[in-house]
Kinemage of the C-alpha trace (Angstrom):
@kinemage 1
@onewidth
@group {chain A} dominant
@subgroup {mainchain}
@vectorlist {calphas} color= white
{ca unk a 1} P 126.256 -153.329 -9.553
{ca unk a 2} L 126.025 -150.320 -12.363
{ca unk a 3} L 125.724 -151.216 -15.718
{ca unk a 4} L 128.164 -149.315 -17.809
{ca unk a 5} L 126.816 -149.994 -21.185
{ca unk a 6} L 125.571 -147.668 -23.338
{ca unk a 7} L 121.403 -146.411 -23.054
{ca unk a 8} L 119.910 -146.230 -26.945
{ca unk a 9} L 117.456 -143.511 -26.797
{ca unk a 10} L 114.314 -144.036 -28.628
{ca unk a 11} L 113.913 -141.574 -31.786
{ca unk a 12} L 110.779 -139.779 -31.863
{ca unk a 13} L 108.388 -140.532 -35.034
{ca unk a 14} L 107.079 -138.223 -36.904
{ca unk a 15} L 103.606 -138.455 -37.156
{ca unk a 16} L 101.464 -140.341 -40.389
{ca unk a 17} L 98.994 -139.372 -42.398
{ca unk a 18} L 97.546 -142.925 -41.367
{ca unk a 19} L 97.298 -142.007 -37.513
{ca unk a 20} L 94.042 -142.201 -36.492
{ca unk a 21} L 94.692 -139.032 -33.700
{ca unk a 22} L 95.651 -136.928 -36.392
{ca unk a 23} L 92.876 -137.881 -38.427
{ca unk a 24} L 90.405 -137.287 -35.970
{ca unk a 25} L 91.765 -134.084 -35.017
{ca unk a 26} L 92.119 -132.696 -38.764
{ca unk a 27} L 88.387 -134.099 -39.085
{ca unk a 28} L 87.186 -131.800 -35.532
{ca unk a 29} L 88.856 -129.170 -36.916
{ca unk a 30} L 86.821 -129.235 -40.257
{ca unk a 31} L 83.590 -129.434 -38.773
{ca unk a 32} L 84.162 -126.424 -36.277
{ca unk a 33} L 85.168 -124.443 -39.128
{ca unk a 34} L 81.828 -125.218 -40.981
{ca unk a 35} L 79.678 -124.844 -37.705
{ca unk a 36} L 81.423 -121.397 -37.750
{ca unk a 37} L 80.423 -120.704 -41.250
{ca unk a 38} L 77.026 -121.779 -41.398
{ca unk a 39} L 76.293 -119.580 -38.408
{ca unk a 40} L 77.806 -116.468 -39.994
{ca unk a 41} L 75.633 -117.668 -42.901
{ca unk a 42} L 72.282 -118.147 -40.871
{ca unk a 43} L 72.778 -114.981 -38.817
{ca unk a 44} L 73.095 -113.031 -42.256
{ca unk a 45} L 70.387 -114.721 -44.001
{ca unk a 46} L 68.256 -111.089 -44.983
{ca unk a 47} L 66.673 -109.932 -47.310
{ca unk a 48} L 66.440 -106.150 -49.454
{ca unk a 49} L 62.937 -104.994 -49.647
{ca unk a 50} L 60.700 -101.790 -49.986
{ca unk a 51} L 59.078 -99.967 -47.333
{ca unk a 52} L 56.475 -96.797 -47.432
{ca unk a 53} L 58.236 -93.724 -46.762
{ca unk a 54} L 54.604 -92.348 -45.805
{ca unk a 55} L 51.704 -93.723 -45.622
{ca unk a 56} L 50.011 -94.517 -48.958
{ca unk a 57} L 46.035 -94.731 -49.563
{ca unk a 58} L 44.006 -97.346 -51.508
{ca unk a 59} L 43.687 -95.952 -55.039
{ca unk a 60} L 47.296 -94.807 -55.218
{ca unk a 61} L 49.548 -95.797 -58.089
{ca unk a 62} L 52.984 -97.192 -56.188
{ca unk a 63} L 56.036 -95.959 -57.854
{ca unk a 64} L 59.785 -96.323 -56.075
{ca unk a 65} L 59.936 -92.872 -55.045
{ca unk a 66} L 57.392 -93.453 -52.763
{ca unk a 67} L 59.136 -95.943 -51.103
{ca unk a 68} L 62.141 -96.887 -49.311
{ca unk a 69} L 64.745 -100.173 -48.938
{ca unk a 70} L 65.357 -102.335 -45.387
{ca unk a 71} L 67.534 -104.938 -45.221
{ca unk a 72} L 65.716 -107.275 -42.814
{ca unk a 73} L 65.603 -111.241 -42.436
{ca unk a 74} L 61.790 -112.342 -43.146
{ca unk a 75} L 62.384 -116.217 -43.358
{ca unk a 76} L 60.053 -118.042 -43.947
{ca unk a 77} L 57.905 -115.342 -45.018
{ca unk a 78} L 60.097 -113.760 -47.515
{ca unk a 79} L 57.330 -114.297 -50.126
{ca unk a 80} L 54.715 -112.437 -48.705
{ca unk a 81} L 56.849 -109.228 -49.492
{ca unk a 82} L 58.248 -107.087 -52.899
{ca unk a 83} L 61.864 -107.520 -52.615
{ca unk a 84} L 64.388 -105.189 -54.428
{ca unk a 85} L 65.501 -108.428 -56.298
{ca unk a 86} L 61.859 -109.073 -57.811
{ca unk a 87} L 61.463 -105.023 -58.303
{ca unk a 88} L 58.383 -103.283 -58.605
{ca unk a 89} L 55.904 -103.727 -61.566
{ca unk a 90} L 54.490 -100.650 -62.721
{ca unk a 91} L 51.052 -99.329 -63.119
{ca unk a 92} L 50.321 -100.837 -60.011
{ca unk a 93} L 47.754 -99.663 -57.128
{ca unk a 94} L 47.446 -100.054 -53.577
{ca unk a 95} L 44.231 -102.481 -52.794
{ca unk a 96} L 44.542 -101.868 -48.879
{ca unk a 97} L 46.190 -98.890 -46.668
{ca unk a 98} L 49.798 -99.249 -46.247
{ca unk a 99} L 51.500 -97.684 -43.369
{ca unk a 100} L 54.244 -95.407 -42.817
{ca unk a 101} L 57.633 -97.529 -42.535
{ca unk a 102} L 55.176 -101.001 -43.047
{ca unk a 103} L 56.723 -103.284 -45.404
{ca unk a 104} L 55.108 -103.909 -48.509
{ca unk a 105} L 52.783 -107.252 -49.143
{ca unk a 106} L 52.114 -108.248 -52.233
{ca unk a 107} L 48.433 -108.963 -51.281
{ca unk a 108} L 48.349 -104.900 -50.889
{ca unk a 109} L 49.571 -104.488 -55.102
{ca unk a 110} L 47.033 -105.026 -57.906
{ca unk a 111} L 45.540 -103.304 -60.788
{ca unk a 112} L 43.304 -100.397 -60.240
{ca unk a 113} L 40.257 -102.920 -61.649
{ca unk a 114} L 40.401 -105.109 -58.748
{ca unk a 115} L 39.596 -102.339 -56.268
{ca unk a 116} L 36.448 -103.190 -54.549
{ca unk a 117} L 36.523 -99.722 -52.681
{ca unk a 118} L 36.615 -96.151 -53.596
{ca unk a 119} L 37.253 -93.241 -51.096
{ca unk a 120} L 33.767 -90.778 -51.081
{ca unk a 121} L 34.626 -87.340 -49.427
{ca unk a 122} L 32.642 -86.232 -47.018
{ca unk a 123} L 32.095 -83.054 -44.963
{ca unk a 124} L 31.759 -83.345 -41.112
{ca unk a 125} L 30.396 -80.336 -39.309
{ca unk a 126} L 31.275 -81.326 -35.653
{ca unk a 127} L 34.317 -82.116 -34.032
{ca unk a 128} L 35.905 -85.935 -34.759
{ca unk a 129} L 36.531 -88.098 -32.512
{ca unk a 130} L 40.537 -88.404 -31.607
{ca unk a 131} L 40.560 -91.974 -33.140
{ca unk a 132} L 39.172 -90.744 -36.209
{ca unk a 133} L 42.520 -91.406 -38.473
{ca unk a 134} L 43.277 -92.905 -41.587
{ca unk a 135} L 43.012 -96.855 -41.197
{ca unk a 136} L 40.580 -96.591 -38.819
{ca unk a 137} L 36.896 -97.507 -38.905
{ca unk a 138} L 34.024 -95.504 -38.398
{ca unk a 139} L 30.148 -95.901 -38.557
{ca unk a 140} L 28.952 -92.708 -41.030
{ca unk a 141} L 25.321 -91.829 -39.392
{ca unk a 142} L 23.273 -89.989 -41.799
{ca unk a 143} L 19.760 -87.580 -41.132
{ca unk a 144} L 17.462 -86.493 -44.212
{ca unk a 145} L 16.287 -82.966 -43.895
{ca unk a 146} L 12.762 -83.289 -42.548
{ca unk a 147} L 9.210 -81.819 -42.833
{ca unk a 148} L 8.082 -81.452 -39.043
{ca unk a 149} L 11.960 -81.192 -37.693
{ca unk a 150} L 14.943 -79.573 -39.571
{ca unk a 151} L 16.298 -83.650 -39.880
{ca unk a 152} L 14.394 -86.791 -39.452
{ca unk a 153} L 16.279 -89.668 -36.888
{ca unk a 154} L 19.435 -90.448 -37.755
{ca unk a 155} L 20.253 -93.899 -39.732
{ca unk a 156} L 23.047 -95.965 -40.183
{ca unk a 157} L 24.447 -95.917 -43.378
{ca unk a 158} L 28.023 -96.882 -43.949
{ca unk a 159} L 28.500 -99.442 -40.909
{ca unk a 160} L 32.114 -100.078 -40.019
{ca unk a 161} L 33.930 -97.502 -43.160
{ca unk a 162} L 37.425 -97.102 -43.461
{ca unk a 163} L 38.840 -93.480 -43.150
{ca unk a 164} L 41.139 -93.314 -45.902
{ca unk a 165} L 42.222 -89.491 -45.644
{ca unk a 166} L 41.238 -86.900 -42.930
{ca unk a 167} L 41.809 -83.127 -43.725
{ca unk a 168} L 40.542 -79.742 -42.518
{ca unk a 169} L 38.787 -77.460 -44.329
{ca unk a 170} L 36.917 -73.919 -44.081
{ca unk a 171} L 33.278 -73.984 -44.744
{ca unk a 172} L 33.425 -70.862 -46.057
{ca unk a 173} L 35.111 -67.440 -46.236
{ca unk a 174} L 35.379 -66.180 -42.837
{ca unk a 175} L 33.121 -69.228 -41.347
{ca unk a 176} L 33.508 -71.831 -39.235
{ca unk a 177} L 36.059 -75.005 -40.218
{ca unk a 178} L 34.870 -78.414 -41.206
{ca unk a 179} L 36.630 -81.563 -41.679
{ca unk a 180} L 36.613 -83.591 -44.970
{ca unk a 181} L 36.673 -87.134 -44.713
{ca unk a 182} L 37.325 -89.567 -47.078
{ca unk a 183} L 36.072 -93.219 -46.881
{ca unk a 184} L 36.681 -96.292 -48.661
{ca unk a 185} L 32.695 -97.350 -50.472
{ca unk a 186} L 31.386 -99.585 -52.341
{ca unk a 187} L 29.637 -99.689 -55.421
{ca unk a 188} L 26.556 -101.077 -53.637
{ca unk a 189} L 27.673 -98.502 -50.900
{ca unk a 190} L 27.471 -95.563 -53.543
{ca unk a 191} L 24.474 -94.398 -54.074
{ca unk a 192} L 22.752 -94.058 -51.015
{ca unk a 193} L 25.852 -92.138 -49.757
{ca unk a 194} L 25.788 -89.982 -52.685
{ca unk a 195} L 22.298 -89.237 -52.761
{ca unk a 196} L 22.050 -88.369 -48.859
{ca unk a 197} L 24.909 -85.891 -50.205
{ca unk a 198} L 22.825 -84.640 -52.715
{ca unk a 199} L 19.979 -83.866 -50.626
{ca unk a 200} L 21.555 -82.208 -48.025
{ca unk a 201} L 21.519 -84.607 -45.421
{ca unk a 202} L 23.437 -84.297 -42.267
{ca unk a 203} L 26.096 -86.570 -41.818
{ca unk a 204} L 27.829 -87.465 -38.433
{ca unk a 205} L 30.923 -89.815 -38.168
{ca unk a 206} L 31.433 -92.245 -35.066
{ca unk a 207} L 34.332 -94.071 -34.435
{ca unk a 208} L 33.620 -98.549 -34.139
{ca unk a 209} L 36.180 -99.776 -32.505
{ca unk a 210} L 35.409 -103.260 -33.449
{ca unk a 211} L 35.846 -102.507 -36.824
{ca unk a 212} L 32.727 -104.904 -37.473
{ca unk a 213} L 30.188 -104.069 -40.571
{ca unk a 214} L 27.388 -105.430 -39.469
């Protein structure tokens, strides 16, 4: 037999601030939201520093027209760079060869008393070899003007030189075109250099691509 007395619904509850499901679910929500900002954060964790807008020779005193910002993310080796936010202390030179678009180090800045190297021009007769560019090395071959032969055997002078600037040049009006070369010598380096110069010595440059000295 039916029942004919009256069904009491049940009222719904609104929820508490004490429920542990809401809790929880306010908490998940909180920690997706900082997941989500930390990665935005990581992803634009960069940096403003300088560039070379061309490439720039040992010797040369670094001022900010000669060089350019990037925003770019370094990390961990942030320091090893100038950054826009530390600027760029005047007066000072560049100890090493610092190519086009290359960031700047701050091993490559000092004053112009700390350079251990000073480019020496010199004028090459023959043809170069291709490689024969600024940053590269070269061995600089030199022969002293003889007494039985026009030059004595070639010796090696200058093992392993840097090429810090490579230009052309006429030899004279109407003559044949040389090539000046300038490389990065010592003081040590300096005199025998300048006084194969002096005494008209012929002087050949060949390309090492080790690099080594020597």
């Amino acid at each position: 037999m039916v029942s004919n007395s009256p069904v009491v619904a049940s009222r719904l509850k609104r929820p508490s601030w004490k429920d542990p499901r809401l809790l929880m679910g306010i908490l998940l929500v909180l920690l997706a939201l900082a997941g989500v900002i930390a990665l935005v954060g990581a992803a634009d964790h960069t940096a403003q520093v300088y560039i070379a807008r061309e490439d720039i020779s040992v010797g040369q005193v670094i001022t900010e027209a000669d060089l350019s910002v990037a925003k770019v993310r370094l990390n961990d080796v942030a320091s090893s760079y100038v950054s826009v936010e530390d600027g760029l202390a005047s007066g000072k030179v560049a100890l090493q060869r610092i190519a086009k678009n290359q960031l700047l180090p701050r091993a490559s800045l000092g004053q112009p008393d700390a350079l251990d190297r000073k480019p020496v021009a010199i004028t090459i007769e023959e043809t170069l070899p291709s490689q024969a560019v600024p940053g590269a090395r070269v061995d600089v071959w030199v022969a002293m003007p003889g007494v039985k032969s026009a030059f004595d055997e070639p010796e090696l002078l200058l093992p392993g030189a840097e090429i810090a600037q490579v230009t052309s040049a006429s030899a004279s009006l109407g003559g044949s075109k040389s090539t000046v070369v300038l490389v990065l010598v010592t003081d040590e380096q300096m005199p025998k250099l300048l006084g194969a110069q002096a005494n008209k010595a012929k002087v050949s440059v060949v390309w090492n691509p080790s690099g080594s000295v020597r």
